[in-house]
C-alpha positions in Angstrom: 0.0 0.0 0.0 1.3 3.5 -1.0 0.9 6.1 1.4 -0.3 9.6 0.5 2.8 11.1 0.5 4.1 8.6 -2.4 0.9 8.7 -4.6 1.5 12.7 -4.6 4.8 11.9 -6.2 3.6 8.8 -8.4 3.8 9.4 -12.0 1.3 8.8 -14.5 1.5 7.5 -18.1 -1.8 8.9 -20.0 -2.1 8.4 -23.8 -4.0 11.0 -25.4 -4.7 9.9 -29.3 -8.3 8.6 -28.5 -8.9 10.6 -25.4 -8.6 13.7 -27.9 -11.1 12.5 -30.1 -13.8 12.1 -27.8 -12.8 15.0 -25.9 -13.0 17.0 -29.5 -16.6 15.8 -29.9 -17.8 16.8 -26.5 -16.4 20.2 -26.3 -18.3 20.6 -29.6 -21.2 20.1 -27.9 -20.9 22.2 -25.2 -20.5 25.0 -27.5 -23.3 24.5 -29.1 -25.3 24.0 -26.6 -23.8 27.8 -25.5 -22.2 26.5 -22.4 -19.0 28.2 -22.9 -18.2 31.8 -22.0 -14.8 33.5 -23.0 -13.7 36.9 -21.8 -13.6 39.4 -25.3 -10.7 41.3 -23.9 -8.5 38.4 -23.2 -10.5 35.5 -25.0 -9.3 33.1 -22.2 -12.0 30.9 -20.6 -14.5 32.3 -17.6 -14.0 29.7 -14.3 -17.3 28.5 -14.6 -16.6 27.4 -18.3 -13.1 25.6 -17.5 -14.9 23.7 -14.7 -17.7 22.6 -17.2 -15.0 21.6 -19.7 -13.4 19.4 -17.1 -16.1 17.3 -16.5 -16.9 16.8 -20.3 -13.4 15.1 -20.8 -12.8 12.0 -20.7 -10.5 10.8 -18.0 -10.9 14.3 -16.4 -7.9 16.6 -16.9 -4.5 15.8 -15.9 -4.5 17.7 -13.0 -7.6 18.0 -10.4 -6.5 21.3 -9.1 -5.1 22.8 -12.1 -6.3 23.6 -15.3 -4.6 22.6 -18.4 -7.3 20.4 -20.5 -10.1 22.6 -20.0 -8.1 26.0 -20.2 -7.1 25.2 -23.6 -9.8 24.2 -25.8 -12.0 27.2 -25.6 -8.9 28.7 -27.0 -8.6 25.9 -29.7 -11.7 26.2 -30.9 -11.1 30.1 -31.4 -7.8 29.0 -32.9 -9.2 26.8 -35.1 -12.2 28.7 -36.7 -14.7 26.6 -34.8 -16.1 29.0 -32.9 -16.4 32.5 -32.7 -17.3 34.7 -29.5 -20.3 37.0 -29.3 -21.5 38.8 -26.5 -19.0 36.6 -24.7 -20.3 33.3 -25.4 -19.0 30.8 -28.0 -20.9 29.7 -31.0 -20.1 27.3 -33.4 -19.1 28.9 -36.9 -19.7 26.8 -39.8 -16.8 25.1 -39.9 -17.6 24.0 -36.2 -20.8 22.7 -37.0 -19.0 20.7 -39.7 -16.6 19.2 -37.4 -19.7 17.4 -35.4 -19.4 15.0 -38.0 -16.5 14.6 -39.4 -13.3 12.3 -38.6 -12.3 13.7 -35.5 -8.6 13.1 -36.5 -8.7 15.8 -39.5 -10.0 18.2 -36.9 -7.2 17.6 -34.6 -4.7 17.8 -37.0 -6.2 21.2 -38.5 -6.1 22.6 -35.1 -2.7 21.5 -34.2 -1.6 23.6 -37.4 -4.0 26.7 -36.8 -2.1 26.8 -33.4 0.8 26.9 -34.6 0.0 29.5 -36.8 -2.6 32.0 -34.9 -2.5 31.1 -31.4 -4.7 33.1 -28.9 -2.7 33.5 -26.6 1.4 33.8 -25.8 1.5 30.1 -24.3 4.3 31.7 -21.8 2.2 34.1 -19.8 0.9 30.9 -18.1 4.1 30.8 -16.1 3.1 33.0 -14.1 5.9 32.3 -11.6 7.8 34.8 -13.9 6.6 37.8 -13.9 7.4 40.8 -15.8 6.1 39.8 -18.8 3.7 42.9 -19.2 6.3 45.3 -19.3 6.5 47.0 -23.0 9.2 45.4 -25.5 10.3 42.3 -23.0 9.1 39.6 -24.7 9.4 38.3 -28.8 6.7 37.8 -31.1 5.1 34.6 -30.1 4.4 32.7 -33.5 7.9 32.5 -34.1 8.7 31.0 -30.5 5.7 28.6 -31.4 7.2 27.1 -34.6 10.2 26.2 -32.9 8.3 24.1 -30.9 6.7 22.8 -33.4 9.7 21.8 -35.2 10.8 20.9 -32.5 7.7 18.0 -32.2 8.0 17.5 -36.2 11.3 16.0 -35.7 10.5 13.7 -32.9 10.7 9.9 -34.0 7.1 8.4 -33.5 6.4 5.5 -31.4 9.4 6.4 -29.0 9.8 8.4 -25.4 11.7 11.3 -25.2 12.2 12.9 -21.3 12.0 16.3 -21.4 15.5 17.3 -20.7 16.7 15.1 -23.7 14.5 17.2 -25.7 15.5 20.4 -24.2 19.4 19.1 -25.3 18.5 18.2 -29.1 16.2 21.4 -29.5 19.5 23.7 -28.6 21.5 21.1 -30.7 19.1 21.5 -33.5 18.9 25.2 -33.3 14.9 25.4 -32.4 15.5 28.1 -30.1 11.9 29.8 -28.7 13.8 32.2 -27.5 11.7 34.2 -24.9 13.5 38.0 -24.1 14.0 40.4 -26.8 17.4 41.4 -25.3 19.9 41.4 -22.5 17.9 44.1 -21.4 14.6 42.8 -21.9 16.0 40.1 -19.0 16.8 42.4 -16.5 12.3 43.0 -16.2 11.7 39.5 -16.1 12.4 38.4 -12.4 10.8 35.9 -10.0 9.1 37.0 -6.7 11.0 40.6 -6.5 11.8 42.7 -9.4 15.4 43.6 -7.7 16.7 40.8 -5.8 14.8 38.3 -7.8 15.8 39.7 -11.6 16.4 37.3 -14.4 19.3 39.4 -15.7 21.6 38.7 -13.5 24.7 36.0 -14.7 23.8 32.2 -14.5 19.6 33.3 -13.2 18.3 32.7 -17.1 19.2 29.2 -18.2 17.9 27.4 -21.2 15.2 25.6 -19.2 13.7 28.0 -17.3 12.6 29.9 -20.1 12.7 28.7 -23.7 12.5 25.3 -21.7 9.1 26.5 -20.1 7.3 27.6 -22.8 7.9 24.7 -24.7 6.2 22.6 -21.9 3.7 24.8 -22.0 2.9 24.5 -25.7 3.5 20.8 -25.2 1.5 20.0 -22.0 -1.5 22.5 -23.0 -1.8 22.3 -26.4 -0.3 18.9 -28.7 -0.7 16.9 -25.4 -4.6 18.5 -25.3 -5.1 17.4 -28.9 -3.9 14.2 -28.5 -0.8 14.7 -30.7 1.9 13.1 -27.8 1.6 10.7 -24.9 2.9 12.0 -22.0 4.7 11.0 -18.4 3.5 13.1 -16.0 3.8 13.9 -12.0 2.5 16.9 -9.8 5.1 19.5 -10.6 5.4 20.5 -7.3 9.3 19.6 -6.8 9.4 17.9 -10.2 12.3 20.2 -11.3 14.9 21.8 -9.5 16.6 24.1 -12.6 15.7 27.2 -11.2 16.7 26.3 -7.2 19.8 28.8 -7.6 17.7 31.4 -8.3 16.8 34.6 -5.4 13.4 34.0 -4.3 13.2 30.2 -4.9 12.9 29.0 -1.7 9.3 30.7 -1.5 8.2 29.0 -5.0 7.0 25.5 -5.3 7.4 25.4 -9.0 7.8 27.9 -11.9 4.7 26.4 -14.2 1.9 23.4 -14.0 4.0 22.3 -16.9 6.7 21.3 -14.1 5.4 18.0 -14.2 5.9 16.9 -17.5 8.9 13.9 -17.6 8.3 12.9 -21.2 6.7 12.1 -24.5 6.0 10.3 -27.1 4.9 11.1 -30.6 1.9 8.6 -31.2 0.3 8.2 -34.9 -2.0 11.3 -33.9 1.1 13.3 -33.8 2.8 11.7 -36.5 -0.2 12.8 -38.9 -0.4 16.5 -38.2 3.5 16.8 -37.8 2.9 15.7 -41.5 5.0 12.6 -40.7 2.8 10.7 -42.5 0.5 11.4 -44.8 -2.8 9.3 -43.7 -3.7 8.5 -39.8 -3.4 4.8 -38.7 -4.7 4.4 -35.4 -3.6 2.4 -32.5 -5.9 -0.1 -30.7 -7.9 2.1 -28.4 -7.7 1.2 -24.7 -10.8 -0.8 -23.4 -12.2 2.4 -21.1 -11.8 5.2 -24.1 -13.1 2.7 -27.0 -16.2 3.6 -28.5 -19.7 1.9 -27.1 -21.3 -0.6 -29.3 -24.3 -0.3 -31.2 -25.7 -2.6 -29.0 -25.4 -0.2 -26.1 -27.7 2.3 -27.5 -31.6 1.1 -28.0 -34.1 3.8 -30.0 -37.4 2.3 -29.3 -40.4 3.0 -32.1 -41.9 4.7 -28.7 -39.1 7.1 -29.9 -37.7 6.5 -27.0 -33.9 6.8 -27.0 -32.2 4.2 -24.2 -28.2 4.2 -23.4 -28.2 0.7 -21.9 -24.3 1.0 -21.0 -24.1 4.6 -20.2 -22.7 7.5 -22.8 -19.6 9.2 -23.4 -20.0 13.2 -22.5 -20.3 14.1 -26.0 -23.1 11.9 -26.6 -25.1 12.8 -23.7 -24.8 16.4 -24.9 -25.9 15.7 -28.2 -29.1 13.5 -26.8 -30.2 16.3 -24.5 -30.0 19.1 -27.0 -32.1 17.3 -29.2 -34.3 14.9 -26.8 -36.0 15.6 -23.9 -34.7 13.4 -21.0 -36.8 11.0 -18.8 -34.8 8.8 -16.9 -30.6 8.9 -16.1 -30.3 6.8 -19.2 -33.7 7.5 -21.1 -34.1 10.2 -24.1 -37.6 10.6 -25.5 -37.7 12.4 -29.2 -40.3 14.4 -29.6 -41.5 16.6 -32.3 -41.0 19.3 -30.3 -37.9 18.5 -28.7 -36.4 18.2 -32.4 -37.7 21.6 -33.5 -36.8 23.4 -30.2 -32.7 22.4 -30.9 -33.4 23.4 -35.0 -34.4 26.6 -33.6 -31.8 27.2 -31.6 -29.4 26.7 -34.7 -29.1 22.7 -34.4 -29.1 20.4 -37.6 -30.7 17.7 -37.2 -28.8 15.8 -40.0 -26.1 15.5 -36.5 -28.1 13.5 -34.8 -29.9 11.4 -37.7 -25.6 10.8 -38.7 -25.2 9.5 -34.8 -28.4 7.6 -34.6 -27.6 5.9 -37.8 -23.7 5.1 -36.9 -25.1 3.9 -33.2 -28.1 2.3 -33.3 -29.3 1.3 -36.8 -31.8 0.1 -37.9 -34.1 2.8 -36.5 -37.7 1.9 -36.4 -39.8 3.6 -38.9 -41.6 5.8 -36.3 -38.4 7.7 -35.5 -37.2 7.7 -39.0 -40.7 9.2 -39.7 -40.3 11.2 -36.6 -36.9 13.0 -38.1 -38.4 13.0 -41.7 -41.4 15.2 -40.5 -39.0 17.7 -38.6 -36.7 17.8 -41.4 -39.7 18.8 -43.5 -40.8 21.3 -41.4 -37.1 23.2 -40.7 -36.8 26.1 -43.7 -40.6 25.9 -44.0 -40.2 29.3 -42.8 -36.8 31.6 -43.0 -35.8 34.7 -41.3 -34.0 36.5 -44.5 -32.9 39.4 -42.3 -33.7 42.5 -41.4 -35.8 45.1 -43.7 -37.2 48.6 -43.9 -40.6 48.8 -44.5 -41.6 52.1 -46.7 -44.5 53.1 -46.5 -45.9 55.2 -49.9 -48.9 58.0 -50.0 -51.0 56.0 -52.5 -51.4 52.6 -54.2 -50.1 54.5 -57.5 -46.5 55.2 -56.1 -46.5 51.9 -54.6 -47.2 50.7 -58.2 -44.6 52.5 -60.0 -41.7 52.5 -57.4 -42.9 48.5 -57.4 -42.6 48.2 -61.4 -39.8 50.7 -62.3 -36.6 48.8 -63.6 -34.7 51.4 -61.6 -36.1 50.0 -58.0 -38.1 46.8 -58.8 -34.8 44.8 -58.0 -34.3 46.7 -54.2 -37.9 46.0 -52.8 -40.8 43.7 -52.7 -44.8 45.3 -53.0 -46.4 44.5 -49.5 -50.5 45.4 -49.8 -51.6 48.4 -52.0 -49.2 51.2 -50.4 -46.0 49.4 -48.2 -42.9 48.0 -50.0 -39.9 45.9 -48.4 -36.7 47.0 -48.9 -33.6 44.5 -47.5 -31.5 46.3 -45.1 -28.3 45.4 -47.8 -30.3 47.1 -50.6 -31.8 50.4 -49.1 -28.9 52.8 -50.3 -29.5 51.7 -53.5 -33.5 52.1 -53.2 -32.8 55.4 -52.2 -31.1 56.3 -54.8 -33.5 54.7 -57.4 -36.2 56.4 -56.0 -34.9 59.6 -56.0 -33.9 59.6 -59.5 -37.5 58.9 -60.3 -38.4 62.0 -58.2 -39.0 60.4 -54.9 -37.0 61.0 -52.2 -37.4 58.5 -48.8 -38.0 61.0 -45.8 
């Protein structure tokens, strides 16, 4: 038996290639179901949102008390093109809503190379145990740092673990070299606890690892390890590294990053796909408790009652209560209602027909009439935008302004004396109608 001193310092080995994909799908869902709130300043997540990310994931984060997971795919999705924040809450964008269904793998990899590329955020001002970083013209441009990591990663031989301080030694040797301060000077305004005493600028206090080493942890741990790209070997990062321990004002920090606790890697065939290592994806076997459910687990009933015999994965209970209305822990009932409600709110229903067919098919013929029906009746009626209505002193202008070549193509005759002008189109009514002699007060 382990006492709790030794399971605090107990490493963990956690593959990520297939957690990633389900992980993918349920964060999807959450966002659509607008359960995620980003700040607009910043664009990082809100607490409440991390915490609700953190229990979608599969396997929970790596850390209970410490956010890495569930800070970083709100941020992903931005990345990525996914979704877009209004009024502070993510939607899904287009492309989002077309990552619902396809291979989760292609979305990964795209959003491994959209991170690389236009990032949210400088991955290094979450080590906060540096600070400084604020101060104008300290630190380099961040999406060059970033692709030094990357090809850093790239390189990497698949199938094989790398500790961390091995990688540090052939990134140097290599020359990928995220370097961090713009200058000597710039080092002197990075410092740890005090801004005198504890300044980074002094001889021997601004090693390799404690800065280009941390930030490429921090893109590692937070980001390829988040999107399933690397395997990783992991302990609390309390006391996991000692680099810094000469340092003034060490004695009073614990660790410089969350990312302390990252021993190694390994490049799985994730990573090997979107480092462009290879050019198609070939799984590996997916351990028993992240493999997908069998069909047999979930029962649609012609009741239209929807039944997850086995339990669901997070992404799938999402998806069932945005488009069912639930009855029982493990019951769904599809309703025409229920169906309509989640197309209103911007839901295709061609998601969860796609799930129902790849989980449970056959479906009975009363929920495949069921969809059919609410199929029929989404675009029925469609909002086209907002218009001006213009109102006209007689049935005779109406008529005319109506009929004219000049202004038949802006508006639309609504009874004997309103037309309908698109919002898009009104300058140019405006100026047809005034040409004709009939200027819009």
């Amino acid at each position: 038996m382990t006492s709790d001193h030794d399971e605090h310092d107990e490493h963990q080995v956690r593959t990520t290639e297939h957690e990633a994909q389900a992980n993918l799908k349920a964060v999807l869902q959450l966002c659509a179901a607008g359960r995620l709130r980003c700040s607009e300043k910043t664009l990082r997540p809100s607490a409440a949102t991390v915490k609700a990310v953190a229990e979608a994931l599969s396997g929970g984060d790596f850390y209970a008390e410490e956010p890495i997971a569930s800070f970083a795919w709100p941020l992903l999705l931005q990345a990525g093109g996914l979704a877009e924040l209004t009024s502070g809450k993510l939607a899904l964008t287009a492309r989002g809503r077309s990552a619902l269904t396809k291979p989760a793998h292609e979305t990964l990899a795209l959003l491994w190379q959209r991170w690389l590329s236009r990032g949210v955020i400088d991955e290094f001002s979450r080590v906060e145990a540096i600070k400084g970083q604020r101060a104008a013209n300290v630190l380099t441009a961040v999406k060059p740092r970033r692709a030094q990591v990357g090809a850093a990663l790239a390189a990497c031989a698949p199938g094989e673990w790398t500790d961390v301080d091995t990688l540090f030694r052939t990134m140097r040797k290599a020359g990928h070299d995220p370097t961090i301060a713009r200058s000597e000077r710039a080092l002197w305004k990075l410092y740890l606890e005090d801004p005198e005493y504890g300044s980074l600028g002094y001889d021997g206090f601004h090693n390799w690892e404690l800065l280009q080493g941390r930030y490429t942890l921090a893109v590692l741990f937070e980001y390829a390890a988040v999107l399933g790209l690397i395997d990783v070997d992991h302990r609390p990062p309390v006391g996991a590294r000692d680099d810094y321990r000469d340092n003034w004002g060490a004695d009073w920090t614990d660790c410089i990053s969350r990312y302390d606790g990252l021993l190694a890697l390994r490049l799985n065939p994730l990573g090997a796909y979107a480092t462009g290592q290879t050019a198609t994806y070939l799984p590996s076997p997916a351990p028993a408790d992240t493999a997908p459910k069998s069909s047999g687990g979930l029962k649609v009933l012609p009741n239209h009652d929807v039944v997850a015999l086995d339990g669901l994965a997070p992404a799938e209970t999402l998806l069932l209560d945005a488009f069912a209305e639930r009855t029982g822990d493990r019951v769904w009932a599809l309703t025409s209602a229920s169906l309509l409600a989640a197309a209103d709110t911007g839901r295709e229903l061609a998601e969860l027909r796609h799930y129902l067919d790849a989980t449970a098919a056959p479906l009975p013929q009363t929920v495949t009439t069921l969809l059919a029906d609410a199929a029929r009746r989404v675009g029925q009626v469609r909002d086209t935008g907002p218009v001006h209505l213009i109102e006209c002193a007689d049935p005779a202008v109406a008529a005319l302004l109506a009929t004219d070549r000049r202004t038949r193509t802006h508006c639309t005759r609504l009874g004997e004396r309103n037309l309908v002008v698109p919002l898009d189109k009104l300058p140019a009514f405006r100026r047809s109608a005034l040409a004709q002699g009939y200027p819009v007060d």
